[in-house]
N, C-alpha and C positions, 0 to 999 in steps of 0.2 A: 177604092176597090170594092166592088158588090161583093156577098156573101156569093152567088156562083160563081165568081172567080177567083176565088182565093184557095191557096193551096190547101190538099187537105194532107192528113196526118191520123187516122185513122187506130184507137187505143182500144187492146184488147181487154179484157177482164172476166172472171168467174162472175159468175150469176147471184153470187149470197149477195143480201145486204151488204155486210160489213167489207166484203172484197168492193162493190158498188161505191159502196161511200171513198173508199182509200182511194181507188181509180179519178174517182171525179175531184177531189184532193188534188191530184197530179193533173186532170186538166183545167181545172181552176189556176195553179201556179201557171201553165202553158199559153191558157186564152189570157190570160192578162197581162204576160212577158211581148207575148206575138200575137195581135191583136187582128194581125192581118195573114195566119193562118187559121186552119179552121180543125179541132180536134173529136169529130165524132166518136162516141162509144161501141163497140159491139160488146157482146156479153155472152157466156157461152158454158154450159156444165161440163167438170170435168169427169174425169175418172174418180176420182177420189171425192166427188161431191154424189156422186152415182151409187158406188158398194159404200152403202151405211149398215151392213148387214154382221161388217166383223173389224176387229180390233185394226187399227192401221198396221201395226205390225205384222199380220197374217195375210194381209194382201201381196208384199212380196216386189215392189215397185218402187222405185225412187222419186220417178216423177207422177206421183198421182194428180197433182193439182196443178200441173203445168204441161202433158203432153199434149194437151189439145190445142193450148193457147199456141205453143211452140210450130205447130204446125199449122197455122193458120198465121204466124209470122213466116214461114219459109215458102209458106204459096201467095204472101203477098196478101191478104185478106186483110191482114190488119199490117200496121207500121211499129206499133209498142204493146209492147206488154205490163202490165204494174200488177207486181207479186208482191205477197208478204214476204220478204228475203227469205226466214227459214224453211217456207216452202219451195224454193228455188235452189235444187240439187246442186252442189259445187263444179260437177262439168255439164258444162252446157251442151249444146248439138254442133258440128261445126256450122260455120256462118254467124252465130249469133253468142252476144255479150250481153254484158251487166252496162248499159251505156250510163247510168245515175243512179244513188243511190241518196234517197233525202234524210233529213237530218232526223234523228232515232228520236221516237216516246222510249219513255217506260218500259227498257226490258222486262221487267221482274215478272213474278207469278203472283196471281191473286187469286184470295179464298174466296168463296161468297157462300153464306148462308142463307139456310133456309128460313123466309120469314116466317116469326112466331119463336124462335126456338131461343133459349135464353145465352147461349154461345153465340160468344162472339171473337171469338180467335179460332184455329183448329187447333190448338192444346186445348180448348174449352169442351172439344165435343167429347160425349160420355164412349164409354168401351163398346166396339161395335158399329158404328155408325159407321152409314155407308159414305164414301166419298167418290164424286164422279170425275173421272178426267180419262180422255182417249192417247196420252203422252205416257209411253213406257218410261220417259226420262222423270217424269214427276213421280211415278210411283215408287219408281228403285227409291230415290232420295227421301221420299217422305213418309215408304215401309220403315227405311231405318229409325227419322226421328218420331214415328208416331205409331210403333206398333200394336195398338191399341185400335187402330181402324182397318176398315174395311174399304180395297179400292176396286171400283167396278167399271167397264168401260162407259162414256158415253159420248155417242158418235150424233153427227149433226152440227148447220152451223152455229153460231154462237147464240142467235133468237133462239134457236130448238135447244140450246142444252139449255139457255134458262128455263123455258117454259117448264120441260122435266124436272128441273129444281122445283118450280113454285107447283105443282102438279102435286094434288094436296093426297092422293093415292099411290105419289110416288116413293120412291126408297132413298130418294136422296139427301143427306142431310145439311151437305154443300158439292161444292165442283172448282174445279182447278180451274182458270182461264189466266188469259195475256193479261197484264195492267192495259199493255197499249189497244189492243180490240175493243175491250171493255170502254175503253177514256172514245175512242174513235167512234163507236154506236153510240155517245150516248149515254152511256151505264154507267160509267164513271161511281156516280151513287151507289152502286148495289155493291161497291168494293169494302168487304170486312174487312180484310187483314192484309199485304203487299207481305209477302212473303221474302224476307231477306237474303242475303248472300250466307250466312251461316247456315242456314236452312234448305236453300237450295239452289244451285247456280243454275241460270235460264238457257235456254235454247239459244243454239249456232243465229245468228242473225235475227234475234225476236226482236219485233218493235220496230225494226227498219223495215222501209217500203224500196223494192228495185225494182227498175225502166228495164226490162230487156229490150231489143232491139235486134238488126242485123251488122254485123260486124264491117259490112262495103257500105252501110250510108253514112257516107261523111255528113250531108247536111243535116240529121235529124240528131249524131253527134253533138252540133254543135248545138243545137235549139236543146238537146235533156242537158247542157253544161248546168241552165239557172238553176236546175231541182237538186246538183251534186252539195251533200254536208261532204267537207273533206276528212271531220273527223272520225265520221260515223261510217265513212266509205274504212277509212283505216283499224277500227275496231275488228269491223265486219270481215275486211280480208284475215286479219290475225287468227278469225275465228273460223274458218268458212278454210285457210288451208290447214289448221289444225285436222277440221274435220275429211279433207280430202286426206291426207296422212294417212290416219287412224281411216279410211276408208268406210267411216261412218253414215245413217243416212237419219232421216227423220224419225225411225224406229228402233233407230238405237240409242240407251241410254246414255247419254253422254250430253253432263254440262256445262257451260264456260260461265267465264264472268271478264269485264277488260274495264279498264280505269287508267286515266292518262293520271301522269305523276309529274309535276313542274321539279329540275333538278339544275344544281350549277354545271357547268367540265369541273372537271377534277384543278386540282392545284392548289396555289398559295391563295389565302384568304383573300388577297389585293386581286388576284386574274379571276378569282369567282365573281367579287364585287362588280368587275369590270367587264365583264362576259354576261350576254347575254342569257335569262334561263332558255332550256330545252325541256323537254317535256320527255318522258321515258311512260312508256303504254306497257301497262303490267297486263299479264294474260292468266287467270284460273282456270282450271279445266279439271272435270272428275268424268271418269268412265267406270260404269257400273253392270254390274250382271241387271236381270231383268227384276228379279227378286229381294234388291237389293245387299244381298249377304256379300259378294266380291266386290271391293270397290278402291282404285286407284283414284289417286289427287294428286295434281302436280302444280305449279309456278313457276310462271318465267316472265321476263322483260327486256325490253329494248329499247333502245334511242330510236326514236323515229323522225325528229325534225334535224335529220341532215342537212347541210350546207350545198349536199352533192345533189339531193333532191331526190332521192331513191329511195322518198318514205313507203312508198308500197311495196319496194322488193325487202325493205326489214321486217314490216307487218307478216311479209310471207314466211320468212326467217324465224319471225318471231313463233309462227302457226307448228313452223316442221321442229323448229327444234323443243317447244311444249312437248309435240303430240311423240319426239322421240325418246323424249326424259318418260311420260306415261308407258311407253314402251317396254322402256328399260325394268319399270316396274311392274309390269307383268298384264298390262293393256292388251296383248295381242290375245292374252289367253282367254280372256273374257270376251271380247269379238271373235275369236274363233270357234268358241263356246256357242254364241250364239247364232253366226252365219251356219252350225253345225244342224244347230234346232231346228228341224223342221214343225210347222204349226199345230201337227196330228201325235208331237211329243210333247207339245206345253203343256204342263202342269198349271193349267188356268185357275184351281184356284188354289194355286201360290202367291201368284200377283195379277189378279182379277186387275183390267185397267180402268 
């Protein structure tokens, strides 16, 4: 079959580097599954690559990074979409799904320093120093354990907030980024410190990459199957309905953390030996004011590899009943707190981002 007649397939994507490279990530797996369709790029600015002007949280939009791409799936212009998950708001538009979700890098957060500077952790940096990161969720978490710095917004893609780093005129002393963006450009190198689970649990779906789609194409269904990890698809819903519960969005603080846990059934010593393990997917979750001072933490867990085979409606189970134990602990009062705030009431520099 020639290359003009072979079906096409048509893949959307933001315009950064690092959104570019994830995209072509996903059509490298595609052109080499189905060698006999054909998967052009379009590339396109969003909303939220556009207002670099003010903190993401003052913008006021769920989908900054994805209503363009979304509507240029619903008019047929493009066929898929590939997001970085946590930029992918938990309701989608009708017609259109999560059709795959690939197997997760590196949720965690990383530090990175300024070169020349003789720190090399951020417990290392002296009192004052500026720290750059445009994630209300990092700063609530790491006001608390680092009161001793200074966090300032810094808006731009992942090329532009380093160059700011190394910008020998600049204020920055380091900057918050993904491990997995960082590892994905490239940069991997410039990672000081991976910032732990004690320290600070990551964003709703980081590190995962998802295929949207339109929810009536069966056959493009079945061709995103090869890209699905099923267990990084299960993390992600755990986390992703947690955050629909809690009605949270990208700018609000709030972080998880999820880890599969191998476990017998219950019983006598002989029917564990004898039984198969199961694996039980633990879910952490903290919801915090913006400033850090309010801050709810909760855990929960669940058997996931059913017999019945309805490990995604436990994951979901697993998401509502988290995010209702958070609740209970007085979650609502801190999102209601802050869907209250309007952005001409921030006390910026409280928790400058």
């Amino acid at each position: 079959m020639s290359s003009q007649t072979k079906q096409t397939f048509t893949i959307g994507s933001r315009k950064s580097k690092l959104a570019l490279i994830q995209t072509q990530q996903v059509h490298d797996k595609l052109a080499a599954a189905f060698p006999h369709f054909s998967f052009p790029i379009i590339s396109m600015t969003t909303t939220g690559d556009q207002i670099l002007s003010k903190p993401l949280y003052q913008i006021g939009e769920k989908n900054l990074f994805t209503k363009e791409l979304e509507i240029a799936l619903e008019n047929r212009t493009v066929d898929l979409v590939v997001h970085s998950l946590k930029d992918l708001p938990t309701s989608l538009p009708e017609g259109m799904c999560v059709g795959a979700i690939l197997r997760r890098e590196n949720p965690k957060d990383a530090v990175v320093i300024k070169e020349g500077l003789d720190a090399k952790k951020i417990e290392d940096l002296p009192s004052g120093s500026i720290v750059g990161t445009s994630s209300v969720r990092r700063v609530a978490q790491l006001k608390r354990k680092f009161p001793h710095l200074v966090f300032q917004d810094v808006r731009g893609n992942l090329n532009t907030r380093l160059s700011k780093l190394d910008n020998p005129e600049g204020p920055y002393s380091a900057i918050i980024l993904a491990v997995a963006g960082l590892v994905r450009l490239g940069c991997g190198d410039r990672i000081s410190q991976i910032l732990e689970k004690s320290t600070i649990l990551h964003a709703v779906g980081q590190g995962a990459l998802a295929v949207e789609c339109r929810t009536d194409d069966s056959q493009l269904h079945e061709i995103l199957a090869v890209l699905e990890d099923r267990d990084t698809r299960l993390r992600c819903t755990a986390e992703r309905s947690l955050l629909r519960t809690l009605e949270g969005g990208c700018s609000v603080p709030i972080g998880v953390y999820t880890q599969f846990i191998e476990t017998h059934d219950r019983g006598s010593l002989e029917e564990q030996m004898s039984t198969r393990k199961k694996r039980v997917l633990r879910l952490s979750a903290l919801v915090a004011s913006r400033d850090g001072m309010d801050v709810v933490e909760g855990e929960a867990e669940k058997n996931v590899d059913n017999d019945d085979g309805n490990d995604l409606e436990a994951a979901i189970s697993l998401g509502k009943n988290l995010a209702d134990i958070l609740i209970g602990k007085g979650a609502n009062k801190i999102l209601d707190n802050l869907r209250r705030t309007s952005s001409t009431e921030v006390d910026q520099t409280a928790f400058l981002l």
